[in-house]
TORPAPA-334411 format. One record per residue (C-alpha): residue number from 1; x, y, z. Coordinates in steps of 0.05 Angstrom, whole numbers. Example, Ala and Ser with C-alpha at 12.3 -4.5 7.8 and 13.67 -1.06 7.14 Angstrom:
2
1  246  -90  156 .
2  273  -21  143 .
***
This chain:
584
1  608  -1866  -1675 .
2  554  -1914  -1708 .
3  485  -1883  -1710 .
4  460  -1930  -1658 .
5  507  -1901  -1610 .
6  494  -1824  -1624 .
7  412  -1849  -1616 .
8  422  -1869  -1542 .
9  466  -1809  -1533 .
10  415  -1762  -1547 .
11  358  -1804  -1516 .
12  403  -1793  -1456 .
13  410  -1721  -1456 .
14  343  -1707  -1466 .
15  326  -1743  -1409 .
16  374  -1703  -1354 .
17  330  -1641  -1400 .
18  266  -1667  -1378 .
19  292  -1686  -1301 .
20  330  -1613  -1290 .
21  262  -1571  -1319 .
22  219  -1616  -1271 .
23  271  -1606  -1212 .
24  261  -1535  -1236 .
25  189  -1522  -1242 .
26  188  -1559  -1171 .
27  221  -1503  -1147 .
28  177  -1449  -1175 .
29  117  -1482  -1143 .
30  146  -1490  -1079 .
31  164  -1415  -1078 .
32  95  -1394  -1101 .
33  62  -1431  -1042 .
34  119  -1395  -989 .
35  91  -1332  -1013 .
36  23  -1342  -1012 .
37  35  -1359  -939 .
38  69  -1299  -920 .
39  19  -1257  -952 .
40  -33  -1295  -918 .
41  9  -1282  -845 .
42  15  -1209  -853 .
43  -57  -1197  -871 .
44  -85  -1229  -810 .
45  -30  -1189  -763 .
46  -51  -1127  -801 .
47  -133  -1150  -792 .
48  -115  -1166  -723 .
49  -66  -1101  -698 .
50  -130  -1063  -736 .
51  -186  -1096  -691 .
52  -139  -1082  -623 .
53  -139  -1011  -653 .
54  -209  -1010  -658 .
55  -223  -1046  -591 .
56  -186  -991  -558 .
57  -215  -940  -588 .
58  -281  -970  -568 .
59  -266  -975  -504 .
60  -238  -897  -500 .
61  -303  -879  -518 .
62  -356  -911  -477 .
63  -307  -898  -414 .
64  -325  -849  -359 .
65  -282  -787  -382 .
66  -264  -775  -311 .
67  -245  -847  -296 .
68  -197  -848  -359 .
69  -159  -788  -344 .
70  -174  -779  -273 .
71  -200  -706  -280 .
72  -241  -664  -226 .
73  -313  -683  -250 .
74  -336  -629  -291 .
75  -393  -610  -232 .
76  -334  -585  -194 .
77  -289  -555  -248 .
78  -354  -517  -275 .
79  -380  -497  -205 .
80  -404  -433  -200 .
81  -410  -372  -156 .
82  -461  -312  -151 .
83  -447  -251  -181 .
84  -427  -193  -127 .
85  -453  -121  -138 .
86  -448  -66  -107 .
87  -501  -23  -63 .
88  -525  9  -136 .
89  -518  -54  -181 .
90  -456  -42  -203 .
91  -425  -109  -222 .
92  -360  -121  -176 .
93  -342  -193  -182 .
94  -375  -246  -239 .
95  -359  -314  -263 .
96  -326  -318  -346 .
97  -323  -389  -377 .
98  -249  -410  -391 .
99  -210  -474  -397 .
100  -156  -517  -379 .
101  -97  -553  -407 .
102  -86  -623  -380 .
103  -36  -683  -404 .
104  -48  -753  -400 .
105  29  -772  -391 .
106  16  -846  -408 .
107  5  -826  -474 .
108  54  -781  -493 .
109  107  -793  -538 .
110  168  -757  -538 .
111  174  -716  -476 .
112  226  -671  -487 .
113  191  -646  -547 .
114  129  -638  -527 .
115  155  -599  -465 .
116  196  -552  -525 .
117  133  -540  -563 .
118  90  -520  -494 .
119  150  -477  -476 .
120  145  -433  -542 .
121  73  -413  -517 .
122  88  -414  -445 .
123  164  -382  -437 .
124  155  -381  -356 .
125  125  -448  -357 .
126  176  -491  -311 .
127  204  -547  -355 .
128  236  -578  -295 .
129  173  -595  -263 .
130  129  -597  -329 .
131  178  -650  -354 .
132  177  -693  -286 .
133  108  -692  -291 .
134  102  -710  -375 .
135  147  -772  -350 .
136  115  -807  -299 .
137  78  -856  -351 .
138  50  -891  -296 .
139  -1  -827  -286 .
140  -53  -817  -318 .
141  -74  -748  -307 .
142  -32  -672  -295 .
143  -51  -605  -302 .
144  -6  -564  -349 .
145  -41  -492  -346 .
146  -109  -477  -310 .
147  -149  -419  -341 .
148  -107  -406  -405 .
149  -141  -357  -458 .
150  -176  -381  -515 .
151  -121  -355  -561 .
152  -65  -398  -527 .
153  -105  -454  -538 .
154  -114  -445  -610 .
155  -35  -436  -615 .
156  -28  -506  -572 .
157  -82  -545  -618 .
158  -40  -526  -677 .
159  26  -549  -641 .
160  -18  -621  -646 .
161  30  -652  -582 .
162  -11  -723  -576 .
163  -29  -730  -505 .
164  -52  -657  -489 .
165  -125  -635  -476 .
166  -168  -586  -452 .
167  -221  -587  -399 .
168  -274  -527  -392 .
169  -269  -485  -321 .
170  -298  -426  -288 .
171  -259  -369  -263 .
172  -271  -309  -230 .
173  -275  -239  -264 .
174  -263  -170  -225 .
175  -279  -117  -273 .
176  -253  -62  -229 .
177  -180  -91  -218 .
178  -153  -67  -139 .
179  -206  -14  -132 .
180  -246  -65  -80 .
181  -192  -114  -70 .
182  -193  -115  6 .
183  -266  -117  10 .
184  -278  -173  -44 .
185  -215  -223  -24 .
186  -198  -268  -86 .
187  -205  -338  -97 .
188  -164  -393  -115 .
189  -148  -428  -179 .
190  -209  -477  -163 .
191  -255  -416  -152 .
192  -268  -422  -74 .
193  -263  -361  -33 .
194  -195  -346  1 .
195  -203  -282  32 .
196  -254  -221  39 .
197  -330  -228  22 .
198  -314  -283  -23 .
199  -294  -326  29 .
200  -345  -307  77 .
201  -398  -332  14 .
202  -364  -398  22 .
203  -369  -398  93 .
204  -451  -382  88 .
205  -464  -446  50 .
206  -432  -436  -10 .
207  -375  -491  -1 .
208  -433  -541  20 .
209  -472  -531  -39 .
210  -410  -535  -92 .
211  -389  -597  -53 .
212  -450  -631  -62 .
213  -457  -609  -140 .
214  -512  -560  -137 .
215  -477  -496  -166 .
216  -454  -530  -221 .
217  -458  -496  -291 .
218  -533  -463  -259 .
219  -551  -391  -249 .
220  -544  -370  -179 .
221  -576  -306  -141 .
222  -532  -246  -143 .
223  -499  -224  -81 .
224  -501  -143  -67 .
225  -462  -107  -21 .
226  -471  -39  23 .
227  -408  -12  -12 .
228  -415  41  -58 .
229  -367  29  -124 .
230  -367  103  -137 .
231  -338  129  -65 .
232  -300  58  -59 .
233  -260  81  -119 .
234  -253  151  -91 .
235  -223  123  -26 .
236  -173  75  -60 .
237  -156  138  -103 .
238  -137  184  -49 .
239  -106  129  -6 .
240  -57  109  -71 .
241  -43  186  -82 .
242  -33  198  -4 .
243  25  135  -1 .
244  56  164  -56 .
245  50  245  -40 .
246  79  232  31 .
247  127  168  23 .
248  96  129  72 .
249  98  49  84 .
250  15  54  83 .
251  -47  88  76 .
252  -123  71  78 .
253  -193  97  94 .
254  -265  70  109 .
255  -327  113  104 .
256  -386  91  149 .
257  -460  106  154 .
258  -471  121  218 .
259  -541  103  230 .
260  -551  35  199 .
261  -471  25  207 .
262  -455  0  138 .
263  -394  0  105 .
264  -392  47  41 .
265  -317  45  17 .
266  -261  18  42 .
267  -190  12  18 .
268  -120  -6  41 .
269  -60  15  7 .
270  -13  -31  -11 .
271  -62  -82  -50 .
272  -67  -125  -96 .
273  -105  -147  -159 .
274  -160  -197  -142 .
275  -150  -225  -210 .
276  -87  -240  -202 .
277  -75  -246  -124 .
278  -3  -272  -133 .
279  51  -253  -179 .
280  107  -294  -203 .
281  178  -271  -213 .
282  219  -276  -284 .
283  266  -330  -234 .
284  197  -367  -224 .
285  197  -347  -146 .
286  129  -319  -123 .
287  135  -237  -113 .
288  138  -232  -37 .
289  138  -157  -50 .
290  69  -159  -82 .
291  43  -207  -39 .
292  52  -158  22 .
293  -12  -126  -2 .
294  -57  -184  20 .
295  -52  -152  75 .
296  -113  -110  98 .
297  -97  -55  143 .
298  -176  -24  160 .
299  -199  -83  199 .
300  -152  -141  196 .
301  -93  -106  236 .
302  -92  -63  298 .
303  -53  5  322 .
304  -41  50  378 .
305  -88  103  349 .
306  -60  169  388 .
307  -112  224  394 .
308  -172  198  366 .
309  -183  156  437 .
310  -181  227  469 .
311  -254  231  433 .
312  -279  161  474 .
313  -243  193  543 .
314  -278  259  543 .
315  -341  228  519 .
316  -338  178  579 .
317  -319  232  625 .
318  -382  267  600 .
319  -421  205  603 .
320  -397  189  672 .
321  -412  258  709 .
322  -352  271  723 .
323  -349  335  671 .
324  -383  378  633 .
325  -364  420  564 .
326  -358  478  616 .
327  -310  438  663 .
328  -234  467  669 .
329  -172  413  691 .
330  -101  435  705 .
331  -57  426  644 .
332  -5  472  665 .
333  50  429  687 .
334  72  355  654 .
335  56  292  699 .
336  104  243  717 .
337  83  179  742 .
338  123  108  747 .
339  182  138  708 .
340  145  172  658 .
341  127  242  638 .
342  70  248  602 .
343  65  322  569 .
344  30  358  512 .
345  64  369  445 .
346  43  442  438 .
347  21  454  510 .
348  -7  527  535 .
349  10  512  603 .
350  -44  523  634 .
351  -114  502  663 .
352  -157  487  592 .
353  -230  476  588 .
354  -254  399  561 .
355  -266  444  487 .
356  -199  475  490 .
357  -165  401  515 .
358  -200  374  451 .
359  -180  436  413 .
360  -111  435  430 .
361  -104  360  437 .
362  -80  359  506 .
363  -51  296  532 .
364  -44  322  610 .
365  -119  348  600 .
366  -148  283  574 .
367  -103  243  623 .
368  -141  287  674 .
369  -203  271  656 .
370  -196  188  657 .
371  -164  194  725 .
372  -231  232  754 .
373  -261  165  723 .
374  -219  115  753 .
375  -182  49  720 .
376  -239  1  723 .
377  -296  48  691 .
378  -247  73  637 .
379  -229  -3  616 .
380  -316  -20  621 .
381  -322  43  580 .
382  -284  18  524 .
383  -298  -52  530 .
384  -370  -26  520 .
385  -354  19  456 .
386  -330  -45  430 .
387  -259  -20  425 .
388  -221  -77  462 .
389  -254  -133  436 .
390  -256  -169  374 .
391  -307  -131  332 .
392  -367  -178  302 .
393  -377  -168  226 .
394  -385  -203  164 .
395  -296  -203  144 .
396  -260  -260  159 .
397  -201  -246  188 .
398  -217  -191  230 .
399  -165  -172  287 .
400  -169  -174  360 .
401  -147  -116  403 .
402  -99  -119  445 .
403  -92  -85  513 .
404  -48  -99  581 .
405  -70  -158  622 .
406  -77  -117  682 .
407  -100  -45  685 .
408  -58  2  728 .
409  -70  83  739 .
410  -6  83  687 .
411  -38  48  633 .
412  -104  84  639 .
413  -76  149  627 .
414  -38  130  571 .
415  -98  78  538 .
416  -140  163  548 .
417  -93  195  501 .
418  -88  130  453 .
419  -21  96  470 .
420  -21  24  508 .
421  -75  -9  478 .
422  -85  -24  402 .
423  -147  -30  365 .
424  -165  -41  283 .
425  -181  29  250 .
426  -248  0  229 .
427  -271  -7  301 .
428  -247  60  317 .
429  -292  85  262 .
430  -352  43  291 .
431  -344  71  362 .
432  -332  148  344 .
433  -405  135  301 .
434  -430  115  364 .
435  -407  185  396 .
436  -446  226  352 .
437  -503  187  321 .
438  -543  193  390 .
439  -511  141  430 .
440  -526  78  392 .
441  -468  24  375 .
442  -493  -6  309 .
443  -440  -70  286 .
444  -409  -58  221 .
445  -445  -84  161 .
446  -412  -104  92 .
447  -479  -118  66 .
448  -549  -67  57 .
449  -576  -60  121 .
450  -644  -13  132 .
451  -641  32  193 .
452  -708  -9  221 .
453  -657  -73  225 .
454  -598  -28  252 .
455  -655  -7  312 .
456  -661  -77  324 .
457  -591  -94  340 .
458  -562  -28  359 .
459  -545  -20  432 .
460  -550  46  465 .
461  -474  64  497 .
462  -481  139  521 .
463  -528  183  529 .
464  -561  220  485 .
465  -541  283  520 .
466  -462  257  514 .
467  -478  251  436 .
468  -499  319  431 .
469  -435  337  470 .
470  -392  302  430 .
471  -422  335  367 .
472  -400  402  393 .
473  -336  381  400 .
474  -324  348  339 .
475  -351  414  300 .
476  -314  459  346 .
477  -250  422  331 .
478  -268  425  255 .
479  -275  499  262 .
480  -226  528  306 .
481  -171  462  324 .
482  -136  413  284 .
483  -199  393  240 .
484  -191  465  192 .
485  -144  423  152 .
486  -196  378  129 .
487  -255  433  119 .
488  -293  428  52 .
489  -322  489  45 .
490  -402  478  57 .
491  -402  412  82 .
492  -393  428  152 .
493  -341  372  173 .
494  -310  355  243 .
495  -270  306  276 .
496  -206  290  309 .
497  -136  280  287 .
498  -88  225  318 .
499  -8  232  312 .
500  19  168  346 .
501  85  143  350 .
502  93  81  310 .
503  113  18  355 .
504  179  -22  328 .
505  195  -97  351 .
506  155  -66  411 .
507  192  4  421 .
508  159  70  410 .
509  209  105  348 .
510  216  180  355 .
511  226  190  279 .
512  164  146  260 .
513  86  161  269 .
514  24  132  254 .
515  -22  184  237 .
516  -106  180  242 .
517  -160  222  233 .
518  -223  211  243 .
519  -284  253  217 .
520  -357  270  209 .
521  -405  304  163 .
522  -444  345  159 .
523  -444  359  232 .
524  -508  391  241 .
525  -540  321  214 .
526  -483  280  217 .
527  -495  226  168 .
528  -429  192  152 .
529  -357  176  186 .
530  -295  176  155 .
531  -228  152  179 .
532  -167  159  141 .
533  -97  128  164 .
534  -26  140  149 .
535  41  93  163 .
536  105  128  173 .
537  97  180  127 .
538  168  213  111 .
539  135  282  86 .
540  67  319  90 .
541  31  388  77 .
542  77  444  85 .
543  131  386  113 .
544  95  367  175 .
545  88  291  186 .
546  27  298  242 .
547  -43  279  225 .
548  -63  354  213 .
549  -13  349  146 .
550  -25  290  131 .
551  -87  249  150 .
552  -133  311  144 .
553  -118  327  83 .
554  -139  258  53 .
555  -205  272  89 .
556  -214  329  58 .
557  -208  296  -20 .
558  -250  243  6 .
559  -312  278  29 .
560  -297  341  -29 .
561  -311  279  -83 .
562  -357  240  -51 .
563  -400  282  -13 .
564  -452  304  -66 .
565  -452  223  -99 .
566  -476  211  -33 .
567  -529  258  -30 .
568  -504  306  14 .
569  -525  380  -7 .
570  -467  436  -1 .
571  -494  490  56 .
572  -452  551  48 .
573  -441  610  92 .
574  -418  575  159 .
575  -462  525  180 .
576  -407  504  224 .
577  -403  565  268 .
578  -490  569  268 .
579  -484  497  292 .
580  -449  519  344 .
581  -485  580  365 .
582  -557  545  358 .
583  -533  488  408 .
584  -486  531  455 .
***
């Protein structure tokens, strides 16, 4: 090859050199500026996914709390209610500051595990339901757990499920558990009254006032009560001893003052825990069982209440003129009328004097006495003691008495000896107060009531002259009938028992009674009546099921315990029999 030949050869290749390293850098810049681009493009989505972040955020805050999540304003979760005390000041129901756990489902992200992680604090919580609820992302707004303790919240703040809140509450606080349940009622989970006083605050203006947002978060005037939390828990006591000591299906007891008719202690047995009115099942079913003890025998049921009524017949016998303590009637033969034979249990069969019928409990005695009355004035008698009509006082839920629709000479010879006409025992205990406190029926009073305001409302019933009567009898029956069994020795205590048969699905049972007794002390001042009932008992002192072995006796703890709390000095020796003797 000449040398002008290899010349253009390499002037050749040098050239394609040149053109490929320019095609090439070409490339790099081309690259460089796709890059750049894409950098540019991801920083403005990130600048722009940032400012929506902080929009929304933004927005969270300044937006009504309530609005966002659709919670109770916090004037209604954070209502309050007034303190209840007793006649002393002894706290019996208060408010305590808790909270409760709320989800807002449109923001939670994995369902299943956040319903896992609530389930290791809550194992009864229902994961059917709590996951339906955690689900429906169109909601903004469920309740979890309402009143949780301060300690499961800690453990569900360190479980850090996104979604899950808490919101402060009230709830209501019994310190004393079932000692006052019946009296107190409970509230529900949003803190308005359900049942017993609690209810009846409501129904005074309370409800009004919460619904309006004036008790919110504020101090509010405590509420007392004429019931004594020292005999209260004496009565519960011995009513919880008495349905286990004679296997019965219930027991309870009131204690009454008889002159300005307030309402000391009262207690029916079963009951329940006001702070914790319902009970739930390890199945998650609610405890029926438990439940049954809502269920307040004293004044919200009624019963046939056998022999006690035989103190309201003789007393309107007495009141009527038709006898006298020194009066005799024929009780020596059984009386049968409309297919009936109505005899006495342990009869002596033979004419008795109105002591001795009282004494001996005589059903053909007493049924003597309301026929020298007549029908009409026996039903105006006890119409007028308040017995057959619904009783005014400040319990919801009180029970009406029931009675046949049209008096014949049958029924009121029954209604004398306490079978045909059904009453509550509270009412019984209100009328026999009116037997022996001078005449006077004074309404029954949950709250403190002064004997000046009982005067002004109390209206006169019998005479003042039957009263004394009736005192006699009582304290002879104390002394010498079936009273002895409830003696406590210097406090001078009388009364009268009641052994009915229990009706079932409206049939009198044979096996089956519902025993009553009703009593007062001290009988030479009687101050205070106290009625004690008894529902089927299976068993009883020395194995009798009557009242004598089984009513009594519960009068007797009552008044031995309470007696001296209420101020009621011991007078030994027998006052009993110098009552008597001074009057008689």
């Amino acid at each position: 090859m000449s040398l002008v030949s290899k010349i253009v050869l390499a002037k050749r290749r040098g050239h394609l050199n040149v053109s490929a390293l320019r095609v090439k850098n070409r490339k790099k810049v081309d690259l460089y500026k796709q890059g750049k681009t894409r950098v540019v493009l991801v920083a403005v989505g990130l600048v722009i996914a940032f400012a929506a972040s902080a929009a929304r955020l933004v927005e969270y805050g300044v937006r009504d709390p309530a609005a966002a999540s659709d919670i109770l304003p916090s004037d209604k979760l954070m209502a309050s209610r007034p303190d209840i005390l007793d006649r002393n000041g002894q706290l019996l129901a208060t408010d305590i500051r808790t909270v409760s756990m709320f989800a807002e489902p449109n923001r939670i992200v994995d369902v299943d595990d956040a319903v896992e992680k609530l389930a290791t604090i809550f194992p009864d919580i229902d994961r059917k339901g709590t996951y339906a609820k955690l689900s429906a992302k169109s909601s903004r707004f469920a309740w979890i757990r309402r009143q949780i303790t301060p300690r499961q919240q800690s453990q569900i703040l360190e479980l850090g499920i996104p979604g899950v809140g808490f919101r402060p509450e009230k709830k209501r606080f019994y310190p004393g558990g079932n000692t006052a349940a019946h009296v107190l009622g409970y509230v529900d989970i949003d803190n308005r009254g359900v049942a017993g006083m609690e209810r009846y605050l409501d129904e005074q203006g309370l409800l009004d006032l919460r619904a309006a947002g004036l008790t919110s978060d504020m101090p509010l005037e405590p509420v007392t009560l004429s019931i004594d939390l020292r005999v209260q828990n004496i009565v519960r006591e011995v009513a919880a001893e008495a349905l286990v000591k004679y296997q019965a299906q219930a027991a309870g007891a009131v204690v009454l003052d008889v002159e300005t008719g307030e309402v000391l202690a009262m207690a029916s047995l079963p009951d329940f825990d006001p702070n914790q009115p319902s009970r739930t099942l390890p199945d998650g079913k609610v405890d029926k069982e438990y439940e049954k003890g809502w269920f307040n025998r004293i004044s919200n049921a009624t019963f046939e209440m056998g022999s006690t009524f035989k103190s309201f017949t003789l007393a309107m016998g007495l009141d009527e003129g038709k006898v006298t303590l020194n009066s005799v009637i024929d009780a020596s033969r059984p009386i049968r009328m409309g297919g009936f034979t109505i005899k006495d249990f342990k009869g002596k069969n033979r004419p008795l004097t109105i002591p001795e019928i009282f004494q001996y409990s005589s059903n053909i005695g007493t049924a003597g006495v309301a026929d020298l009355v007549g029908i009409e004035r026996h039903q105006e008698f006890l119409t007028r003691l308040g017995l057959l009509s619904k009783m005014e006082t400040e319990m919801p839920g009180v029970a009406t008495p029931t009675q046949p629709k049209v008096w014949k000479k049958i029924n009121s010879v029954t209604i004398s000896y306490g079978h045909g006409a059904a009453t509550t025992p509270l009412q019984t205990a209100v009328a026999a107060a009116s037997l022996i406190n001078g005449g006077r029926l004074v309404p029954p009073t949950f709250l403190p009531r002064s004997a000046a305001q009982a005067n002004d409302i109390a209206k006169i019933v019998i005479r003042e002259k039957t009263s004394e009567d009736m005192r006699y009898l009582y304290a002879w029956n104390g002394i010498k009938g079936s009273g002895r069994s409830a003696q406590v020795e210097g406090f001078n205590i009388g009364g009268k028992t009641g052994t009915a048969d229990k009706v079932i699905n409206g049939r009198y049972a044979t096996d089956q009674n519902f025993n009553a007794f009703v009593a007062a002390f001290p009988m030479d001042r009687p101050k205070y009546i106290v009625l004690t009932i008894i529902d089927a008992p299976q068993t009883g002192e020395n194995g009798g099921r009557t009242a004598a072995s089984t009513a009594a006796p519960m009068i007797k703890s009552i008044i031995g315990r309470a007696a001296p709390l209420l101020g009621v000095a011991p007078r030994f020796g027998d006052p009993g029999a110098e009552y008597l003797l001074a009057n008689y």
